[in-house]
N, C-alpha and C positions, 0 to 999 in steps of 0.2 A: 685525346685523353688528358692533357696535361693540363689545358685549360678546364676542365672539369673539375680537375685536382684543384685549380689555383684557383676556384668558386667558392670551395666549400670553406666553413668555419670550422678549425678547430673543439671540439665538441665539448661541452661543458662538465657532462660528467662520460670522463671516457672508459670507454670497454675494450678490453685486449682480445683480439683475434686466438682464433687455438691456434698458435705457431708451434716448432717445435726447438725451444732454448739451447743454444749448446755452450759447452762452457770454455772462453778462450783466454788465453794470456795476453796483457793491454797495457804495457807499458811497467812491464815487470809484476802488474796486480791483477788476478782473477776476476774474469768480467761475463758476463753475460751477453755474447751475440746471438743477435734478433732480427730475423729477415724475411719478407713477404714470402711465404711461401709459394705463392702463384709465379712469382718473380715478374710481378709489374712494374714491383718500384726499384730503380737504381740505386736506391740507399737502405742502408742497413743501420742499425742502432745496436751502440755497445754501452753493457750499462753495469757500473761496477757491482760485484757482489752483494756488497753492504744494502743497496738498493734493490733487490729482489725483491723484500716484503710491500715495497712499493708496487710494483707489478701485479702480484697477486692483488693486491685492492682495488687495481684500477678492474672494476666486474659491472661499471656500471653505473654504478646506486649512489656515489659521493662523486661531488664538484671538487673546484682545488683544494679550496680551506678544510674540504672534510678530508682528503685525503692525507690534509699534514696533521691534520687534530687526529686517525686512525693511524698514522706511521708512527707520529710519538707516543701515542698510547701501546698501541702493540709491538711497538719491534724497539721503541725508546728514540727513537731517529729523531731528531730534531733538524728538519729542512725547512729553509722559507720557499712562499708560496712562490716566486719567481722562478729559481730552480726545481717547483715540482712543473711551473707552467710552462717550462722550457724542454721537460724533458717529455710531458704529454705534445708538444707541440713538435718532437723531433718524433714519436710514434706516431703522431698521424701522418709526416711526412712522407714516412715510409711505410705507410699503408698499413699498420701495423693496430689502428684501430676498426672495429666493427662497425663502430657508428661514428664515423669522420669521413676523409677525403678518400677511403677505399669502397662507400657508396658507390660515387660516381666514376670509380675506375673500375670496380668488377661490372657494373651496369655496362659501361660503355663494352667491355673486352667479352661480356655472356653475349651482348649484339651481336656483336663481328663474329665470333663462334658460330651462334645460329646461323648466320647470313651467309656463314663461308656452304664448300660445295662439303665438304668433308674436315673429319677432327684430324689437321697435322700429327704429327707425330712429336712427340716433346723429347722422346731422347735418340734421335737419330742425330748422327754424329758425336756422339755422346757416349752410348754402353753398347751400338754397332751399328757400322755404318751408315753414310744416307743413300747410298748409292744400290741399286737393286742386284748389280753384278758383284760389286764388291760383299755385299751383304751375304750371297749365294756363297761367295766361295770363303766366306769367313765360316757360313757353319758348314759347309764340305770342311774344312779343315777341325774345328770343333769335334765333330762326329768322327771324323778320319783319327781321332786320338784318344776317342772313345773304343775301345773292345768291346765285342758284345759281349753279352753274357752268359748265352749258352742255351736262354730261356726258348722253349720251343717254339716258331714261329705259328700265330695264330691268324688265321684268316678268315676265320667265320667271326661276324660283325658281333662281336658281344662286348664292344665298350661300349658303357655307359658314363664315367664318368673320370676325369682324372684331376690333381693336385699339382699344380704347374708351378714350379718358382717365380721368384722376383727380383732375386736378387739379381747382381750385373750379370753380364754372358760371362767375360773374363774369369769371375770367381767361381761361377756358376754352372758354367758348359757343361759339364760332364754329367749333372744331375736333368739338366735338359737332353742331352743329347740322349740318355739311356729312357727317360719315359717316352718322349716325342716319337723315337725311333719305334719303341714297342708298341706304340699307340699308332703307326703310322698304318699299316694295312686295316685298320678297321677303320678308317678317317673316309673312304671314299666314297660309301652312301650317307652320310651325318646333313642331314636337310637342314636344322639348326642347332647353332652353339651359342649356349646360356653362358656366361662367364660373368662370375661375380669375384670383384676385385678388392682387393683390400683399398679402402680409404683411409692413406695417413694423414688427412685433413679433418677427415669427417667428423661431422655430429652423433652424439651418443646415440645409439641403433637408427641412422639413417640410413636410408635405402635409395641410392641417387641413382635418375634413368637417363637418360639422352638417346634424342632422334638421330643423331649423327652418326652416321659410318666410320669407322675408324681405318683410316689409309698406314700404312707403310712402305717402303721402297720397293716394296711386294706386291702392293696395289691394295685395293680397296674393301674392305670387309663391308656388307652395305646393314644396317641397322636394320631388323625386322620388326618397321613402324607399326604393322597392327596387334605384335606382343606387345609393343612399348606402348602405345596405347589403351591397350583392356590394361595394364599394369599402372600404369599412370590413371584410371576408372578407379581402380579398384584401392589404391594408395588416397587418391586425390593429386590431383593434381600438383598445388602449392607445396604441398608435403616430398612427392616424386622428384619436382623438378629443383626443390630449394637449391640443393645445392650442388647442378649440375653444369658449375663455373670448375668445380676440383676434376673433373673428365678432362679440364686441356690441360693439364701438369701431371696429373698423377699418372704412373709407371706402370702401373700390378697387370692391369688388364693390355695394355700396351704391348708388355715385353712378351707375355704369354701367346698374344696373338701374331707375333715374330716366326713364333716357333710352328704354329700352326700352318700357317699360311705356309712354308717352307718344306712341310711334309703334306699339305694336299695338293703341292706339285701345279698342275694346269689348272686348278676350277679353283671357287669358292665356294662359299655357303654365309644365308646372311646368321646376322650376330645379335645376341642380347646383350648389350656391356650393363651391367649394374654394379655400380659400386657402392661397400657395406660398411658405414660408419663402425666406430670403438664398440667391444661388449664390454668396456671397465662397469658399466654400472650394473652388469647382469654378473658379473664375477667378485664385485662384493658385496651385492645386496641380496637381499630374499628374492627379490622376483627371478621368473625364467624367460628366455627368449622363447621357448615354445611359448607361452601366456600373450606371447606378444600379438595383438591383434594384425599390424602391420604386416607383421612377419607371415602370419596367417592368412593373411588377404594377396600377399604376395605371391607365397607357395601355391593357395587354391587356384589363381589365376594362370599361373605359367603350366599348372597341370593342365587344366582346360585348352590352356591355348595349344599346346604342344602334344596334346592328345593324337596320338594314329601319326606324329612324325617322329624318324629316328634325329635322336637327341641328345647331342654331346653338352653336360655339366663339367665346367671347367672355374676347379678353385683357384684363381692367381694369389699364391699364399706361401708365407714362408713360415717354419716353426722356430724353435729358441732363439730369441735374438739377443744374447748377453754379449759380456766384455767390455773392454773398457771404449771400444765403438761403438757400444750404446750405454755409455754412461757408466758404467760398473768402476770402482777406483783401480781394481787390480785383474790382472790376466787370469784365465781360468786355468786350472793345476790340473792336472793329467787326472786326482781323483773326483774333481768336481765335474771334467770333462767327460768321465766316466757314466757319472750320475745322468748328466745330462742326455749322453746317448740312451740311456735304458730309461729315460722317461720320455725322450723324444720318440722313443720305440713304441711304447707303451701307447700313445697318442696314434700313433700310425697305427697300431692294432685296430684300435677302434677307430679310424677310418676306411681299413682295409675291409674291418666286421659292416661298414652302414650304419653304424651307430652314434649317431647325430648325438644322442643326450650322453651316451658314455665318454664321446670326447670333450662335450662341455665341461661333464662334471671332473674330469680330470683335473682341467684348468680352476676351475673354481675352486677343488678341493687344496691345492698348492697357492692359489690367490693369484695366477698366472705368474707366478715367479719367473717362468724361462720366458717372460713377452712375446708370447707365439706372436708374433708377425702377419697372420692370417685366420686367427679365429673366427672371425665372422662369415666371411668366405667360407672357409672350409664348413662350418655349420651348415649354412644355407643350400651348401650343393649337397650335404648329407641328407637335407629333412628334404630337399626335391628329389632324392632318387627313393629316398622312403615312401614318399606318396606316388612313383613312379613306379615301385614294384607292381 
């Protein structure tokens, strides 16, 4: 891979990758760290404040000299062109441009993917074990700290659908352990499982598929290639597979499928992973994602293909994500925290009701203020059990 990287030229007018910027302290001065998200590259790029509006310009469309003639014009900066060509030549280093040396590094690493037997696991040893024994008895203890709830056990097979976290086990156990556990006795006739996963990478309403089975220390979920197939038909191909390099990093579908595998005990069942790019541009614009043809083409196909099988939808989704660990300046106060639960209620209603457009239009009507975590997901496994009714 490295000599790939050490081929490429610097790109002339460069384009920033969708990363996601965090804000760190750099020598006493507020700076912006910036790091491949797929974590290819070993370096990272820290970029002071002051130069943000630089970033946002680099979209493409301007070489160097336009870049410093657009930073003194709109933000007043005045940088020579060496120090802008210096700091475009430390993003491409670190992969960090679209159209630079992360060509030939996401090329070479989507090969090896394909080529491998199955999709590793990205956060094993990480958010719970890598070990298949170890892993067992971390969520026996997980669940063992869990009480039940009292809820009557049901054993006639009428799940359809459930809302799976993402966030770590550690934080998260308890909210796993209570749905998985409840979900657990209608899990053992489920011939297949659709899971559509949040993409924190993703392109605005992209729909990424992969042939690849997803392995844990549990063993092997195997991808059921002729869903993935009529879906990739009906998507297109180029569209389906763009950007199904974010499948070996991303988490959502991953962690959810931990939890499964752990309560269908001896067997498996194969799997849909589809992971569901940003709805920002459906939550401030006129358009809707029902409008969405893709989206359309989607849902019609996996009805079809899944017709006369029992079939577990599984959103890997998380709701509010505020606080100053996602960026907010200050801690949330016991009345805003208030708020938040009876709107995060509110949201759960209407997924609890099947009502795909009532939970969008929540979000829309607030402009996603609480950054559900899992909009898109949760959407998509709403309008498939709508047309599954």
């Amino acid at each position: 891979m490295s000599d790939d990287i050490a081929t490429n030229q610097t790109p002339t007018h460069p384009k920033l990758r969708p990363v996601e910027p965090q804000w760190v302290e750099y020598q006493g001065q507020p700076c912006i760290y910036l790091r491949d998200p797929m974590a290819m590259a070993e370096r990272a790029v820290i970029v002071p404040r002051g130069l943000a509006p630089l970033l946002a310009l680099c979209d493409g469309t301007r070489d160097v000299s336009q870049l410093q003639v657009s930073l003194m014009l709109r933000a007043g900066i005045q940088l020579s062109i060496d120090k802008i060509a210096d700091l475009v030549t430390q993003l491409d280093g670190a992969l960090l441009l679209e159209n630079g040396a992360y060509l030939a590094a996401s090329a070479q690493v989507l090969r090896e993917y394909r080529g491998a037997e199955f999709r590793t696991p990205s956060h094993a040893g990480y958010v719970y074990p890598p070990e298949a024994n170890e892993l067992k008895a971390t969520l026996d203890d997980y669940c063992g700290k869990v009480p039940a709830d009292g809820s009557p056990q049901v054993t006639e097979s009428t799940l359809a659908g459930v809302v799976s976290p993402h966030i770590d086990f550690a934080r998260g156990y308890e909210t796993y352990a209570r749905l998985w556990r409840r979900a657990a006795p209608m899990l053992r006739d489920v011939e297949v499982a659709i899971i559509f996963g949040t993409d924190h990478a993703g392109g605005a309403g992209a729909l990424t598929l992969t042939s690849q089975g997803y392995h844990t220390p549990l063993g092997t979920m195997p991808t059921d290639k002729d869903v993935v197939e009529g879906l990739a038909k009906a998507l297109g191909p180029e569209s389906a597979f763009a950007e199904e390099i974010h499948h070996i990093r991303e988490h959502s579908i991953e962690l959810a499928l931990v939890w499964l595998q752990y309560f269908l005990t001896d067997r498996s069942c194969p799997i849909v992973p589809i992971l569901c790019g940003s709805f920002h541009g459906y939550v401030e614009g006129e358009s809707d994602p029902s409008d969405d043809e893709r989206i359309g083409a989607t849902l019609a196909s996996l009805a079809e293909a899944t017709a006369g099988r029992k079939t577990l939808v599984v959103a890997a989704a998380d709701l509010a994500h505020v606080g100053p660990a996602f960026g907010d300046p200050v801690p949330v106060d016991p009345v805003s925290r208030a708020r938040l639960a009876a709107e995060d209620g509110e949201s759960l209603a209407a997924i609890c009701d099947g009502d795909a457009e009532g939970f969008f239009q929540r979000s829309r009507t607030e402009s996603d203020a609480r950054r559900i975590c899992g909009l898109p997901p949760i959407y998509m496994a709403l309008r498939y059990l709508e047309g599954a009714r």
